[in-house]
C-alpha positions in Angstrom: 98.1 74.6 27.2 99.8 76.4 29.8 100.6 79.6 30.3 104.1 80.4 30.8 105.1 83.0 33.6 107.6 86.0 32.7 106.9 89.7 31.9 105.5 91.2 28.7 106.8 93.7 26.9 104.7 96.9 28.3 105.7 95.8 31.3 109.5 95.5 30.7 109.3 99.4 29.3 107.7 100.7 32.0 110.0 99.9 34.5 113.2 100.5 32.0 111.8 103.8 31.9 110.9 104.1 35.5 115.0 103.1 36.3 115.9 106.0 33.8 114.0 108.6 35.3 115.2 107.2 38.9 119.0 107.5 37.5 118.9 110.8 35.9 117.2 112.5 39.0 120.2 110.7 40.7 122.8 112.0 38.7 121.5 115.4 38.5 121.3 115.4 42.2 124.6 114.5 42.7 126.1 117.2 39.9 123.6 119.5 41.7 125.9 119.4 44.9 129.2 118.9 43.2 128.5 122.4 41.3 127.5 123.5 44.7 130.8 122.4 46.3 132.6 123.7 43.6 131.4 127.2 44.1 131.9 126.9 47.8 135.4 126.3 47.2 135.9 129.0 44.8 134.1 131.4 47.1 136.0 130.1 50.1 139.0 130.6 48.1 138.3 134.0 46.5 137.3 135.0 50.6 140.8 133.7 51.8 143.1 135.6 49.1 141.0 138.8 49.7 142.1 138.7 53.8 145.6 137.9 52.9 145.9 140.3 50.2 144.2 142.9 52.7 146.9 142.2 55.3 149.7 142.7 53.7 148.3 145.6 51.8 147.4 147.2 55.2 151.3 146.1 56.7 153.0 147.5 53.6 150.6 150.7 54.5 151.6 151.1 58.1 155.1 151.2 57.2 154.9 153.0 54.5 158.3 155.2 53.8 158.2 158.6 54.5 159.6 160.3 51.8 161.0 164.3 51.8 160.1 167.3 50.5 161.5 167.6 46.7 162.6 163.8 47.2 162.0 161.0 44.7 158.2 159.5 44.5 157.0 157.2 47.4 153.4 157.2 46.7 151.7 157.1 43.2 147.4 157.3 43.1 146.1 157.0 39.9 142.1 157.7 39.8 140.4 156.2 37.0 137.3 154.0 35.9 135.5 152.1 33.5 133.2 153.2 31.0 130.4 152.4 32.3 131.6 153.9 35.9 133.1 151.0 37.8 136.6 152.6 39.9 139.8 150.7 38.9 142.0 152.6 40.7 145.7 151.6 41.0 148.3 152.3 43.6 152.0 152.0 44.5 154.2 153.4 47.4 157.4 152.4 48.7 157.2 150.3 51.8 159.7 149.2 54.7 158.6 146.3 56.7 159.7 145.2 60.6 158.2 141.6 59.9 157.9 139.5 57.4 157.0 139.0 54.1 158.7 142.8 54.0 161.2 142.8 56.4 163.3 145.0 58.1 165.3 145.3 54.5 165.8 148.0 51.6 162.6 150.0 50.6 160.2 147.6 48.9 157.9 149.0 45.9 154.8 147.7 46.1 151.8 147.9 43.7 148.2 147.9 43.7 145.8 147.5 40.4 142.9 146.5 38.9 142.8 144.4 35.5 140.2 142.4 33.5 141.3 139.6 35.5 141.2 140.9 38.9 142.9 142.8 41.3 146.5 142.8 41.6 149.3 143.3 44.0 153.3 143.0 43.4 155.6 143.8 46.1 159.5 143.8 45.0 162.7 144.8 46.4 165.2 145.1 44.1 166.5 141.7 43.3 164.9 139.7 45.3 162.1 137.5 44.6 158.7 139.5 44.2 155.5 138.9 46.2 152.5 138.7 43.3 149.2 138.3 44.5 146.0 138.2 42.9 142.4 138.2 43.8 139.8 137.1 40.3 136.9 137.7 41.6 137.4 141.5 42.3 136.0 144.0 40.0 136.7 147.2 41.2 139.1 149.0 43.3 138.1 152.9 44.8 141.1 154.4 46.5 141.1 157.5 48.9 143.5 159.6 50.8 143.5 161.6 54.0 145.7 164.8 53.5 147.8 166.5 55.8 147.2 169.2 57.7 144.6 171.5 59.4 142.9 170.9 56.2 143.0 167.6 55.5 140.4 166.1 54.0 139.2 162.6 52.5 140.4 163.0 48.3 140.2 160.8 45.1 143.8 162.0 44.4 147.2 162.8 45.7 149.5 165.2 44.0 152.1 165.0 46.5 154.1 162.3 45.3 157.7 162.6 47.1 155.7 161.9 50.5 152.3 159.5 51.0 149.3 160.8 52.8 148.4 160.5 56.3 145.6 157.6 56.0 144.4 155.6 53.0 141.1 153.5 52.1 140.7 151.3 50.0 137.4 150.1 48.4 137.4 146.7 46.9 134.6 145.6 46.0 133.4 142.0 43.9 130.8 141.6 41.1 127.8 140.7 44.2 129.1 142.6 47.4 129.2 146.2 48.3 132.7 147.1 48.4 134.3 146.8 51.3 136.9 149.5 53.0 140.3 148.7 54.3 141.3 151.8 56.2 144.8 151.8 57.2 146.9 154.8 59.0 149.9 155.5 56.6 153.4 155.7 57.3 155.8 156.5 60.4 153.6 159.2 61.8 153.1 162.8 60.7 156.0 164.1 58.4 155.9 166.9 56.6 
């Protein structure tokens, strides 16, 4: 009799089994750096809208308008926070830009807020098309304004409406990094 050659059974297991464990450390290599790209992206992403929402929050700042004494609103600050403490501050001023997106065209109204979803920002003059803006990963939004004055003083609210402050910061901070300030100098110099 003579022995036939091939592979027995034990033998055909433990290298289907061997293959298996080869292809799902494989695969979960591979969906290892996929999730890793993934939230590369979205932090790269996230990073990005933050600068550009900065910038134009910091140009809509600088030429921010003036207002008069007894004059109609130009700057609204409303202080507030969550229950458990986090700042959601929201914002809005009237704006006149020299470049663009603003322009050297009517007053625009722009609009800064926190909401479950994020931070916010719309900037719209009259019929035109808006500028909307948001930023998901930011959770809260701390808002302070320099007053005018021998006085003045760094405060969590501004009753003067008809007229912004002198300088403004803004605290924006996400759910793992200390909130960063933008700190922009308001308006077209010192007006009553």
């Amino acid at each position: 009799m003579t022995r036939r050659r091939g592979f027995t059974l034990i033998e055909v297991m433990v290298a289907f089994v061997i293959t298996s464990l080869v292809v799902t450390l494989g695969y979960a290599a591979a969906q290892a750096g996929f999730d890793t790209d993934d939230r590369l992206a979205y932090h790269r992403d996230t990073a990005e809208a933050e600068i550009v929402l900065r910038s134009l929050i910091n140009d809509a700042l600088r030429h921010a308008v003036p207002g008069t004494i007894g004059g109609p609103d130009v700057f609204t600050l409303v202080n507030r926070a969550t229950p458990n403490g986090t700042p959601v501050d929201s914002l809005s001023f009237a704006t006149r830009g020299v470049v663009q997106p603003f322009g050297a065209t009517a007053a625009w109204q722009v609009s800064v807020w926190m909401a479950p979803d994020g931070l916010h920002f719309t900037a719209h003059a009259g019929s035109g098309t808006p500028i909307l803006a948001t930023v998901p990963a930011m959770i809260s939004l701390d808002v302070r304004v320099l007053g005018r004055g021998v006085s003045a003083d760094w405060r969590e609210s501004w009753e003067a409406t008809y007229t912004p402050p002198v300088g403004i910061q803004l605290f924006i901070g996400g759910p793992t990094a200390v909130p960063s300030p933008l700190t922009a100098r308001v308006g077209y110099g010192d007006q009553p």
